[in-house]
N, CA, C and O atoms as a CHARMM CRD file, in Angstrom:
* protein
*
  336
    1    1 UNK  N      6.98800 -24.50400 -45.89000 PROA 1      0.00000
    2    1 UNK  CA     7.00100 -23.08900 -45.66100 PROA 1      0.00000
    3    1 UNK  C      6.53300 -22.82600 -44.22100 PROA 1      0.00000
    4    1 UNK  O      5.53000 -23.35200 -43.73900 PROA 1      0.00000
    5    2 UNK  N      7.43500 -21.86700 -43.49600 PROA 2      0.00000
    6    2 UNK  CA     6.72300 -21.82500 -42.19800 PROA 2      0.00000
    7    2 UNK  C      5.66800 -20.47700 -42.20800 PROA 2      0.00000
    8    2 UNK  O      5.52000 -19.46100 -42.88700 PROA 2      0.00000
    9    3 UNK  N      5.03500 -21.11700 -41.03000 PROA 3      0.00000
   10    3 UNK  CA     3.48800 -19.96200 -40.82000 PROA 3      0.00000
   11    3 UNK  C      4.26200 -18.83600 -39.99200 PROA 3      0.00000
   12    3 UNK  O      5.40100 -18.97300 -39.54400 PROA 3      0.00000
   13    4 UNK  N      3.81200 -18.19800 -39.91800 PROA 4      0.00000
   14    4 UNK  CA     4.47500 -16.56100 -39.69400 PROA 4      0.00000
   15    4 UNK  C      3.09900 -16.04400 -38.92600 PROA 4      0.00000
   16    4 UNK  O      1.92000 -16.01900 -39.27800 PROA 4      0.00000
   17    5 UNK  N      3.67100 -15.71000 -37.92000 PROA 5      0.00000
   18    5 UNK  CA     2.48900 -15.56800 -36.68700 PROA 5      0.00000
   19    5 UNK  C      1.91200 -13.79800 -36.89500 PROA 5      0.00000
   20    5 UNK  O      2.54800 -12.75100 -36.76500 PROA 5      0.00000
   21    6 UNK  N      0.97100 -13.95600 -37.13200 PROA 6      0.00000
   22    6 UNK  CA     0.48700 -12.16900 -37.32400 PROA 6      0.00000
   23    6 UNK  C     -0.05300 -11.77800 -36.07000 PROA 6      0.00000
   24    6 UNK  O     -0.83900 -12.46200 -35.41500 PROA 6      0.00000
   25    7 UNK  N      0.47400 -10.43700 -35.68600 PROA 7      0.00000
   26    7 UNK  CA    -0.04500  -9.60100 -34.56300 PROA 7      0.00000
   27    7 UNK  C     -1.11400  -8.38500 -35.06700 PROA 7      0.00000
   28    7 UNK  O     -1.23700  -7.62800 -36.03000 PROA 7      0.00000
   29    8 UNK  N     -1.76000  -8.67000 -33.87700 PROA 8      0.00000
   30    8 UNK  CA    -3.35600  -7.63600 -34.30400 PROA 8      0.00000
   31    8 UNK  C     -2.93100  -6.53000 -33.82600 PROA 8      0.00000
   32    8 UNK  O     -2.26100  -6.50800 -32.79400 PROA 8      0.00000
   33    9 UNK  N     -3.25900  -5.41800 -34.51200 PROA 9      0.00000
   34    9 UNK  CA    -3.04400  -4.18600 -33.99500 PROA 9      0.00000
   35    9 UNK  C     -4.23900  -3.76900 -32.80600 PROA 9      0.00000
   36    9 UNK  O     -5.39700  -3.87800 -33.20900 PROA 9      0.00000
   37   10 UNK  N     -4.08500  -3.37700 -31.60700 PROA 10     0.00000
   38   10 UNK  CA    -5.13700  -2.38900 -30.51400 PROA 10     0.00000
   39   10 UNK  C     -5.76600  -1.48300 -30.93800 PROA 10     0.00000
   40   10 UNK  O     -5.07200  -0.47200 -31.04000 PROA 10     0.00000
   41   11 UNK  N     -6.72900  -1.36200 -31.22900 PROA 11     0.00000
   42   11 UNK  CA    -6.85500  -0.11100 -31.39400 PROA 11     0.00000
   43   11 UNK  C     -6.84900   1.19700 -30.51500 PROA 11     0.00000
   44   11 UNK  O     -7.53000   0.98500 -29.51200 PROA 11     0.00000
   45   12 UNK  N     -6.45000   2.17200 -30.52200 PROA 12     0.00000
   46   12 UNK  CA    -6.08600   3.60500 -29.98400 PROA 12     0.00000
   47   12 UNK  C     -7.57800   3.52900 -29.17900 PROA 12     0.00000
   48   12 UNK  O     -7.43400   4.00700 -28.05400 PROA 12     0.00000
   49   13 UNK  N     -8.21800   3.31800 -29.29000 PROA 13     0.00000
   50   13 UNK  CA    -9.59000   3.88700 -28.59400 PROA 13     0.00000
   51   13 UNK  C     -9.83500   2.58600 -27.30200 PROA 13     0.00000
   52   13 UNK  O    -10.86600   2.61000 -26.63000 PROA 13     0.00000
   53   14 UNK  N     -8.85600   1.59300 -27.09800 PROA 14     0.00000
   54   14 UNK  CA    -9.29600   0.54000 -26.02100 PROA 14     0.00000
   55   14 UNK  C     -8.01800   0.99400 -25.49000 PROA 14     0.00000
   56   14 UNK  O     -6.92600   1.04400 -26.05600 PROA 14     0.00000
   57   15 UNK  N     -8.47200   1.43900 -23.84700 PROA 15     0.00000
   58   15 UNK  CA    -7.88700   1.58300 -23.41800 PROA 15     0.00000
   59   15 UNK  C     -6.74900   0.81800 -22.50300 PROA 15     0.00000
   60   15 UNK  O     -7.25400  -0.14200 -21.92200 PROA 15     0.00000
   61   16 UNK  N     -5.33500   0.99100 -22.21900 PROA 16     0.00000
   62   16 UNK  CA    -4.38100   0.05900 -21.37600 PROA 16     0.00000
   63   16 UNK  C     -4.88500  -0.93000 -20.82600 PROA 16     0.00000
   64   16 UNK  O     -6.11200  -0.83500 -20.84600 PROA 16     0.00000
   65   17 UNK  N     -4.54300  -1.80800 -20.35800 PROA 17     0.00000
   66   17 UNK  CA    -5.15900  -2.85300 -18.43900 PROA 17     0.00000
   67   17 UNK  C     -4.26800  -1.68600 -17.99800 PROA 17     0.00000
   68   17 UNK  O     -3.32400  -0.98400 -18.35800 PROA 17     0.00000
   69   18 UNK  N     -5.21300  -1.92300 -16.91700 PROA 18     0.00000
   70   18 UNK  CA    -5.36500  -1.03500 -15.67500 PROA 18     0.00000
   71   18 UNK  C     -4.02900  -1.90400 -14.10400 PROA 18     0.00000
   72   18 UNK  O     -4.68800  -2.52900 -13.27200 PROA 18     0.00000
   73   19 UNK  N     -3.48000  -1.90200 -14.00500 PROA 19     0.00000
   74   19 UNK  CA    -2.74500  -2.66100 -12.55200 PROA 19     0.00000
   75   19 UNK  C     -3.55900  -2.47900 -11.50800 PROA 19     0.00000
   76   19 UNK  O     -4.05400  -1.35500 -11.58400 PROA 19     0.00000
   77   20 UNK  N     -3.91400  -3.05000 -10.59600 PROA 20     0.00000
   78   20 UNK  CA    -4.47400  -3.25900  -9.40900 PROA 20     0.00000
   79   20 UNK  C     -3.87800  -1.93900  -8.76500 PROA 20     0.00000
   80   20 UNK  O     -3.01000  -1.39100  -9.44500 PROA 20     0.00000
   81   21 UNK  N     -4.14600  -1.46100  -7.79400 PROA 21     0.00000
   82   21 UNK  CA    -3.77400  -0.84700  -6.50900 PROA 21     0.00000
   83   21 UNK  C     -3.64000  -1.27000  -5.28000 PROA 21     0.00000
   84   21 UNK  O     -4.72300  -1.55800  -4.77100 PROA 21     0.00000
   85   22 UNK  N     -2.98200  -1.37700  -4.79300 PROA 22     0.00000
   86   22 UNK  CA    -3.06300  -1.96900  -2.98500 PROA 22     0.00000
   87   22 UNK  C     -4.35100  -0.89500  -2.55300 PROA 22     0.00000
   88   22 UNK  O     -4.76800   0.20000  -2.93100 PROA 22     0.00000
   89   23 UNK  N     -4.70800  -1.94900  -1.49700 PROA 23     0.00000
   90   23 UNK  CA    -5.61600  -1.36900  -0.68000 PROA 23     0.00000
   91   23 UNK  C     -5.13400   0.01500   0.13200 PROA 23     0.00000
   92   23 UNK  O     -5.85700   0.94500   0.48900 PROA 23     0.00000
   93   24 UNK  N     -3.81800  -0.12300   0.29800 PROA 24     0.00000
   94   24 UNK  CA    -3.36300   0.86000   1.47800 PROA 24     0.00000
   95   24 UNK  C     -2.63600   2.23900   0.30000 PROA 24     0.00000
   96   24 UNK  O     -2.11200   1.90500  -0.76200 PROA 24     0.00000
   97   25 UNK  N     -2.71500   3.45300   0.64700 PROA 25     0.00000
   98   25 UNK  CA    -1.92900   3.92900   0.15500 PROA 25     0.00000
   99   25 UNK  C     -0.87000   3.89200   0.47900 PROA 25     0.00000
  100   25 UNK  O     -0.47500   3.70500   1.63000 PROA 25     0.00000
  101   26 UNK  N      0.28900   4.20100  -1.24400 PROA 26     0.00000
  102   26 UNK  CA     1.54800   3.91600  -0.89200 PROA 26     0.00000
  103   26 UNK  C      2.19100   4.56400   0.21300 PROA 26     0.00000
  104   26 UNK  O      1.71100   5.68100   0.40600 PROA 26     0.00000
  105   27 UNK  N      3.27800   4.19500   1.15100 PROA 27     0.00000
  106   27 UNK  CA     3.83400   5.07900   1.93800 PROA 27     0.00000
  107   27 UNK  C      4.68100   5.58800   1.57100 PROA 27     0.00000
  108   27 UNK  O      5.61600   4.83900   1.28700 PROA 27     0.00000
  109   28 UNK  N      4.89800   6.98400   1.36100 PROA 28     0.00000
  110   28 UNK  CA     6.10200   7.72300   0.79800 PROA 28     0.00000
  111   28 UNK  C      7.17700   7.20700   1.19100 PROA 28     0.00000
  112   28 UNK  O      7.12600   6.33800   2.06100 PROA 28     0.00000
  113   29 UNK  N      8.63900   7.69200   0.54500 PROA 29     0.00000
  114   29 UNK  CA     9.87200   7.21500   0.66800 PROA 29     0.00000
  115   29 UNK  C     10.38600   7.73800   2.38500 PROA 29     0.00000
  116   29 UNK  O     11.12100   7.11300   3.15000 PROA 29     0.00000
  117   30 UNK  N      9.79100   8.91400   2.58700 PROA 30     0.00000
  118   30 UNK  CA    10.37400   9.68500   3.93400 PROA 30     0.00000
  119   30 UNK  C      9.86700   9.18000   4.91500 PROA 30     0.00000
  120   30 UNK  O     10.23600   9.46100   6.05600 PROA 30     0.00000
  121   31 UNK  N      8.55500   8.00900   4.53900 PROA 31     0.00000
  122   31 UNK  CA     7.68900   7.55000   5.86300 PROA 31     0.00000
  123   31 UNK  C      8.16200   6.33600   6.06800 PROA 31     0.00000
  124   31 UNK  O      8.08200   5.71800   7.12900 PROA 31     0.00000
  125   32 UNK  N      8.55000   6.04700   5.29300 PROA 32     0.00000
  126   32 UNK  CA     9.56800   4.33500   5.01500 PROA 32     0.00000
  127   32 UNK  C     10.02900   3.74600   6.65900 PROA 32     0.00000
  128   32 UNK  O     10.55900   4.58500   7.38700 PROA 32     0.00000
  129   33 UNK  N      9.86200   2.59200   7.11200 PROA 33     0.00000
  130   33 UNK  CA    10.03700   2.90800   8.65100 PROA 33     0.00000
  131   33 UNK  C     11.52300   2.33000   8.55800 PROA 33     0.00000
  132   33 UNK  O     12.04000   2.44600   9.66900 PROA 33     0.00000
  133   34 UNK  N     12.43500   1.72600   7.60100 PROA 34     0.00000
  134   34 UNK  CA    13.43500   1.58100   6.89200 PROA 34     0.00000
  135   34 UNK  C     14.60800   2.60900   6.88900 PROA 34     0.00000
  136   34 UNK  O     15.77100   2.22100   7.00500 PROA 34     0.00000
  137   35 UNK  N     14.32600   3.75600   6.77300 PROA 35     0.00000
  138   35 UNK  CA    14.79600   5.03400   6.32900 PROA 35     0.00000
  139   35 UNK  C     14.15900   6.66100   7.05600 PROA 35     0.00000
  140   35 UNK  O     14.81800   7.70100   7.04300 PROA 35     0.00000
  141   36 UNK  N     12.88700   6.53300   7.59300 PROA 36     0.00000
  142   36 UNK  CA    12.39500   7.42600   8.28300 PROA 36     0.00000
  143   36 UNK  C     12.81800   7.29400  10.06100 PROA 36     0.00000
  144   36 UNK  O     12.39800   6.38300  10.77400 PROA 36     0.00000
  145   37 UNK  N     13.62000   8.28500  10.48100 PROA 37     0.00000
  146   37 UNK  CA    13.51600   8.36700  11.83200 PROA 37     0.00000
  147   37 UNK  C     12.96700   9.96300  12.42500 PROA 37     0.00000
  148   37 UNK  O     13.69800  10.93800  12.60100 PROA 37     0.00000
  149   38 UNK  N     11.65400   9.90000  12.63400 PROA 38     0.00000
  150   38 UNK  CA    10.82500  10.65500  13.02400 PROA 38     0.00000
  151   38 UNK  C     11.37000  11.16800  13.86600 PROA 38     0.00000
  152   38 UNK  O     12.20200  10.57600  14.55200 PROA 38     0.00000
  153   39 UNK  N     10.93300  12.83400  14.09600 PROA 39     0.00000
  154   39 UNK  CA    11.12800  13.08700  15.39500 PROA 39     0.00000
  155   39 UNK  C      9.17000  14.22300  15.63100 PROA 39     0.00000
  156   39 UNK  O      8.30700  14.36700  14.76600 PROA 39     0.00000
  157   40 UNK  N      9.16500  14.59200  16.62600 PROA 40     0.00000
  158   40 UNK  CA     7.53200  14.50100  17.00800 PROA 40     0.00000
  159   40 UNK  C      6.89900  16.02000  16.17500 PROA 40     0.00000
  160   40 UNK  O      5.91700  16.17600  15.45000 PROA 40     0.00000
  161   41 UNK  N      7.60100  16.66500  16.50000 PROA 41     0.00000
  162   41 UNK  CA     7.59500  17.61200  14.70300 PROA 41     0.00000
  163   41 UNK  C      6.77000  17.17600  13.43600 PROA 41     0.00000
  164   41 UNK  O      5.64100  17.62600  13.23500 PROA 41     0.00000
  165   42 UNK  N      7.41900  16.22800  12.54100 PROA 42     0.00000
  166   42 UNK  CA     7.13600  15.88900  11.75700 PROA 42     0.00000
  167   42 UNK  C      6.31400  14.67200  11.26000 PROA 42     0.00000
  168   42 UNK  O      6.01100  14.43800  10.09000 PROA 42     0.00000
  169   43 UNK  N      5.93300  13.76000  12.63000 PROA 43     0.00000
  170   43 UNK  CA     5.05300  12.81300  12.15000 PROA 43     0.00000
  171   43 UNK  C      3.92700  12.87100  12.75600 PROA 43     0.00000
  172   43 UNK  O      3.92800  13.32000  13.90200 PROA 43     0.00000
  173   44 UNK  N      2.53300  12.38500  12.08000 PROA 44     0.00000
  174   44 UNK  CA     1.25600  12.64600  12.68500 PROA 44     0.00000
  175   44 UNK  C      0.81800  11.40800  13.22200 PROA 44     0.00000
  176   44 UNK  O      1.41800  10.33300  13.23700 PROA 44     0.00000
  177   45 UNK  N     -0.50400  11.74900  13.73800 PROA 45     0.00000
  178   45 UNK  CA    -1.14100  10.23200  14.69500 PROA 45     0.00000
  179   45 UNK  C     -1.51300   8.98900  13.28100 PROA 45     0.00000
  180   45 UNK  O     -1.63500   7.76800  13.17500 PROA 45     0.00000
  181   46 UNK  N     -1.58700  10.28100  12.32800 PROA 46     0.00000
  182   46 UNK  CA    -2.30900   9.60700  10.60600 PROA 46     0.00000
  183   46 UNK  C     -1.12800   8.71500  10.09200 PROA 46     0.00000
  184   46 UNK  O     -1.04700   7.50800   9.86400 PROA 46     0.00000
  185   47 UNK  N     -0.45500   9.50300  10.01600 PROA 47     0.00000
  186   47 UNK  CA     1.56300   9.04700   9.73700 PROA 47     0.00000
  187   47 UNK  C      1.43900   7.46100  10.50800 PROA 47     0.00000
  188   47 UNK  O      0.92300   6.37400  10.24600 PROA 47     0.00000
  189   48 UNK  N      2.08100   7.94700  11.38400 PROA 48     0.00000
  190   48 UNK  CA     1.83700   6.35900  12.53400 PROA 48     0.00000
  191   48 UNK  C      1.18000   5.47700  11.92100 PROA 48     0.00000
  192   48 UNK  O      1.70600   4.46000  11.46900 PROA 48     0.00000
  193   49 UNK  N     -0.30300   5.80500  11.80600 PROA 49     0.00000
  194   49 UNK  CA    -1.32100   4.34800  12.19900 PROA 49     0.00000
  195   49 UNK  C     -0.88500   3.77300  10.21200 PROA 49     0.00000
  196   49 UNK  O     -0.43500   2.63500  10.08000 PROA 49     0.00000
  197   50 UNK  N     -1.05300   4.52700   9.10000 PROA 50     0.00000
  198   50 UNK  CA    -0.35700   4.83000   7.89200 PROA 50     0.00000
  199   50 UNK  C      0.26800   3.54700   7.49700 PROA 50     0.00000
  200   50 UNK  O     -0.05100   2.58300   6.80100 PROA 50     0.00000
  201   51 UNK  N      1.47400   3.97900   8.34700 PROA 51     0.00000
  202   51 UNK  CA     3.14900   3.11000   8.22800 PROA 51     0.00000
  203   51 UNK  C      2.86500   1.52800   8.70300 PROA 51     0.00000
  204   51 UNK  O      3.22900   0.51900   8.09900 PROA 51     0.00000
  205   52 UNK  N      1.97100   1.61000  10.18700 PROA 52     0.00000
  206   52 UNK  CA     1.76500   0.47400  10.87800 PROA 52     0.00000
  207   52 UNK  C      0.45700  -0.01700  10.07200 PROA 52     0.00000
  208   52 UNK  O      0.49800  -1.24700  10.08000 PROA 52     0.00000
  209   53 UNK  N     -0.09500   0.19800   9.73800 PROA 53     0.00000
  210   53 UNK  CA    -1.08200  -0.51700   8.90100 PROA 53     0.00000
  211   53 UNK  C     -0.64400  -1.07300   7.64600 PROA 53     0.00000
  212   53 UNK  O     -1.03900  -2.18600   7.29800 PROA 53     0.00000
  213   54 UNK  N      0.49100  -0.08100   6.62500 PROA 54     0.00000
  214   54 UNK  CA     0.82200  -0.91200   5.88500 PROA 54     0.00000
  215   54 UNK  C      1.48900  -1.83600   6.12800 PROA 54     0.00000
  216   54 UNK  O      1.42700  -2.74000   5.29500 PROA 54     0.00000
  217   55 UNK  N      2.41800  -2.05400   7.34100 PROA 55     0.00000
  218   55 UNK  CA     3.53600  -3.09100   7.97900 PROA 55     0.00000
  219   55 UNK  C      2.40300  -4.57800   7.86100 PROA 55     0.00000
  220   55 UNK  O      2.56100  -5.64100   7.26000 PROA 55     0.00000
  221   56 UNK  N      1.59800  -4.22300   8.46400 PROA 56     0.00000
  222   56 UNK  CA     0.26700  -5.35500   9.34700 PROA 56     0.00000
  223   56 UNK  C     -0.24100  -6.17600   7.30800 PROA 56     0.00000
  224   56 UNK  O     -0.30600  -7.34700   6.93400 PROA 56     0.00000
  225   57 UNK  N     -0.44700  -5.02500   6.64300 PROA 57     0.00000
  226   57 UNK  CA    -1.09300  -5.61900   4.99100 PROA 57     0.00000
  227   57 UNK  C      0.02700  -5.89700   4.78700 PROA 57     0.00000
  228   57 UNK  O     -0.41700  -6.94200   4.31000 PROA 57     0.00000
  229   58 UNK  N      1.59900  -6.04900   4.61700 PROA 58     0.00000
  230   58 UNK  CA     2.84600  -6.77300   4.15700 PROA 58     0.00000
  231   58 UNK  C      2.74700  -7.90300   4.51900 PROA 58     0.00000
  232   58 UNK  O      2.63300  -8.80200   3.68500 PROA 58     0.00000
  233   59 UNK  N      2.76600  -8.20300   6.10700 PROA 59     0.00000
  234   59 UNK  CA     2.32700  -9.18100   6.77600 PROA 59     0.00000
  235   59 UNK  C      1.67500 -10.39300   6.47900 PROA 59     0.00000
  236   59 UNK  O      2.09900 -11.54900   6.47600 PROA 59     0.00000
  237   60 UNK  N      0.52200  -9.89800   6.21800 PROA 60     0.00000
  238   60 UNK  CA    -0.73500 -10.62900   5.73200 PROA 60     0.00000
  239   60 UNK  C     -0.35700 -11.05200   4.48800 PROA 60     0.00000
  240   60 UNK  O     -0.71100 -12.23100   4.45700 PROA 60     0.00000
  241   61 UNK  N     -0.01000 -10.86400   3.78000 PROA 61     0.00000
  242   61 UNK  CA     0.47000 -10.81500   1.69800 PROA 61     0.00000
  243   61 UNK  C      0.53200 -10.27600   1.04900 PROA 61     0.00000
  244   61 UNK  O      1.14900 -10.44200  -0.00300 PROA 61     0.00000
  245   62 UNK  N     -0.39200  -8.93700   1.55600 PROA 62     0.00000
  246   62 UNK  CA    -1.41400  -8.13700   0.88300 PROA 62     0.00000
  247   62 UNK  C     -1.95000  -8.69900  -0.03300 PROA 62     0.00000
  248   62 UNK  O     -1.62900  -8.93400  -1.19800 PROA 62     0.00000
  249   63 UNK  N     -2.95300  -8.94000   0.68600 PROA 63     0.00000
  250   63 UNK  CA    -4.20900  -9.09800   0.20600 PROA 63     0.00000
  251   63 UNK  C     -5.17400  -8.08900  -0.49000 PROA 63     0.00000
  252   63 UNK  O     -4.91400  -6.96200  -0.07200 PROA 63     0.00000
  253   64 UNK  N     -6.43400  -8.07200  -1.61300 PROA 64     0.00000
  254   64 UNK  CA    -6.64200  -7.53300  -1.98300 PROA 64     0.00000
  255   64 UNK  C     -8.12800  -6.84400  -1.18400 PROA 64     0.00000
  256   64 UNK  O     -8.94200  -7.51900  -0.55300 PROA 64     0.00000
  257   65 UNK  N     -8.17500  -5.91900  -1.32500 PROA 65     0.00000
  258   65 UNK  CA    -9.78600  -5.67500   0.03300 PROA 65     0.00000
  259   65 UNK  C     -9.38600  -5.10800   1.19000 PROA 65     0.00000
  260   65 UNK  O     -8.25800  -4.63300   1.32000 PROA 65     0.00000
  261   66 UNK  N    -10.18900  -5.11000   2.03400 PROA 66     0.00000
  262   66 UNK  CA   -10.36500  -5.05600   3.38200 PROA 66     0.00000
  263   66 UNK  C     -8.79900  -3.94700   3.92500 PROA 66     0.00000
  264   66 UNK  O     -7.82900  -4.28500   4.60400 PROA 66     0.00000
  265   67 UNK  N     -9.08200  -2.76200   3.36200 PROA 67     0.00000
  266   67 UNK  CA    -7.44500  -2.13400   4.36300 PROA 67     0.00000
  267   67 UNK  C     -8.13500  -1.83900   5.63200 PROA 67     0.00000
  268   67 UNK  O     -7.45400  -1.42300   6.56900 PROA 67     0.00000
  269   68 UNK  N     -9.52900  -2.02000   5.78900 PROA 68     0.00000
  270   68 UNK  CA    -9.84900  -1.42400   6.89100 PROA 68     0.00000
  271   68 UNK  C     -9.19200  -2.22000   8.17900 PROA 68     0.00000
  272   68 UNK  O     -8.59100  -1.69200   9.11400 PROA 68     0.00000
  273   69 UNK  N     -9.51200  -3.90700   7.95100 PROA 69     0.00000
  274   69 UNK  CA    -8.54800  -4.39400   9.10100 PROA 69     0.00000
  275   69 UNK  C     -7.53400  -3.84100   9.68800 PROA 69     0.00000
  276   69 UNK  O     -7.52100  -3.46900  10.86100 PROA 69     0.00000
  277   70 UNK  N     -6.52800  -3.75100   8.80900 PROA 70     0.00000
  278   70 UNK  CA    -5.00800  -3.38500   9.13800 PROA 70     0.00000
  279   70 UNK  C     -5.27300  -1.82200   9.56600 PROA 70     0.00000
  280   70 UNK  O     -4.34900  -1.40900  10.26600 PROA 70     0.00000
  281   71 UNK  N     -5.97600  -1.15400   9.39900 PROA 71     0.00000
  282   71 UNK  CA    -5.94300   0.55200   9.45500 PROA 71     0.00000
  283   71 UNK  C     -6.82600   0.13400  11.30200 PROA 71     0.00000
  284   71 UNK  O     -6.29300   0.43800  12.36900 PROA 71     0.00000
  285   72 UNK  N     -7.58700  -0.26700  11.23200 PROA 72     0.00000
  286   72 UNK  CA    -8.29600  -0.72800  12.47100 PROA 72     0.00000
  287   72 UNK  C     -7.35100  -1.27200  13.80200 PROA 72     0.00000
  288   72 UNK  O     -7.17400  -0.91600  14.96700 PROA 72     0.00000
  289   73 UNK  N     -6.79200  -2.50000  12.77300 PROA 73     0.00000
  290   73 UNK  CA    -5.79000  -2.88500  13.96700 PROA 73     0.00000
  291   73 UNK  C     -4.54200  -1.80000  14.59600 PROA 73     0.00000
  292   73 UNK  O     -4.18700  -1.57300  15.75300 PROA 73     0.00000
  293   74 UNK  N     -4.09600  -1.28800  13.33200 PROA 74     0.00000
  294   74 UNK  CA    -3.23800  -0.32500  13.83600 PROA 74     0.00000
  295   74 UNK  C     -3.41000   0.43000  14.99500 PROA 74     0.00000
  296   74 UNK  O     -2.71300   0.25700  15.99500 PROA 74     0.00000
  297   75 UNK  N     -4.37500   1.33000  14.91100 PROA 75     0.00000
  298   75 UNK  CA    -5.03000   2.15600  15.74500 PROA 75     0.00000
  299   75 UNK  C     -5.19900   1.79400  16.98800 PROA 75     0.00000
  300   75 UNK  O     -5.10300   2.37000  18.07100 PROA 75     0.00000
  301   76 UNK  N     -5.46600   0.74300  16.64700 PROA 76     0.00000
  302   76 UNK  CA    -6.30500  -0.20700  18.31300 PROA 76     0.00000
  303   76 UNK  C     -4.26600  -0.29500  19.11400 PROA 76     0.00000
  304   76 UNK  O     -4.00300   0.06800  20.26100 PROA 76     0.00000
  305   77 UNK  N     -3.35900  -0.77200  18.25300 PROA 77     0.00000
  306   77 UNK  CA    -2.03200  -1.01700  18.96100 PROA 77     0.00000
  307   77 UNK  C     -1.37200   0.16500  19.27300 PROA 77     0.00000
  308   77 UNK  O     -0.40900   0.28000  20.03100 PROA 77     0.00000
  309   78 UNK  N     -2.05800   1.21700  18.51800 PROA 78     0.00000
  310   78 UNK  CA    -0.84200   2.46700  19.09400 PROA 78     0.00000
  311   78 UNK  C     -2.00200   3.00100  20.44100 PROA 78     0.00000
  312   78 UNK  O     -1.58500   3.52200  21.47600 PROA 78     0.00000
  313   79 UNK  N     -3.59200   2.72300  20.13800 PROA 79     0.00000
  314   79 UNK  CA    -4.18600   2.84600  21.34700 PROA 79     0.00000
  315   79 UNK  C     -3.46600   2.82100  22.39500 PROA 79     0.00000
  316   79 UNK  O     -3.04000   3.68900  23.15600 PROA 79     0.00000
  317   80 UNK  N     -3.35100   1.23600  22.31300 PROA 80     0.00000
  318   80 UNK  CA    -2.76300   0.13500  23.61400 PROA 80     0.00000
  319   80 UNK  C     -1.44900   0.89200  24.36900 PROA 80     0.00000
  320   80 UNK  O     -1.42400   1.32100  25.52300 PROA 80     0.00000
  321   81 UNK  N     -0.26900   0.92500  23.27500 PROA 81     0.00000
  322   81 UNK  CA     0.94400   1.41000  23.53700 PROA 81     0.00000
  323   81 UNK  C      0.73600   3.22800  24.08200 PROA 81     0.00000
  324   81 UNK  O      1.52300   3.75700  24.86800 PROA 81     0.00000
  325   82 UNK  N     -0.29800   3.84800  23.55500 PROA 82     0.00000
  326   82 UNK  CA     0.00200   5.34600  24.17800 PROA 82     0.00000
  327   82 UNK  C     -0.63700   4.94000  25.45400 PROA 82     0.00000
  328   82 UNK  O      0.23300   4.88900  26.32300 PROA 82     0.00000
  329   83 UNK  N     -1.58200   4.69200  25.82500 PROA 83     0.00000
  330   83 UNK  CA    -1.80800   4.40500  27.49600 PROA 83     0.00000
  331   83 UNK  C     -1.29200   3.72300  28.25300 PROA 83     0.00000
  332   83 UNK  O     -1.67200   3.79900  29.42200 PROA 83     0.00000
  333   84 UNK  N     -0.06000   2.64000  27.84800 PROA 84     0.00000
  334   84 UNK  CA     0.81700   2.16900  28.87100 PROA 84     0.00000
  335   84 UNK  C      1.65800   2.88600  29.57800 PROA 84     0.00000
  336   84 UNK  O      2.36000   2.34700  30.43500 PROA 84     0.00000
């Protein structure tokens, strides 16, 4: 006779797993650097460093932690690039 595998019911009161979050918030579909072509209107200095910080955490693996690097580095490169 075969064994017949029984499933436990959850109970209602334990809640889901939870999924991780990236460190970075997501970048909307319109900020997408893929599909977004800005014009100076509509994107901010926040926008920018945003997009390029999440580019920099893709990069990396994304990793879990630390968005401050990538939000840091960003900043520091559009630094660089607006004073040239």
């Amino acid at each position: 006779m075969a064994k017949q595998a029984t499933q436990t019911a959850v109970p209602a009161s334990v809640p889901a797993p939870v999924q991780p979050r990236s460190p970075i918030l997501h970048v909307p579909e319109e900020l997408n650097e893929k599909t977004f072509s800005p014009s100076p209107a509509t994107i901010t200095k926040h926008d920018e460093i945003a997009v390029l910080a999440y580019k920099f955490w893709v990069e990396r693996g994304c990793p879990e932690g630390s968005p401050e690097v990538d939000w840091y580095r960003a900043e520091k490169e559009l630094e660089i690039i607006g004073s040239s």
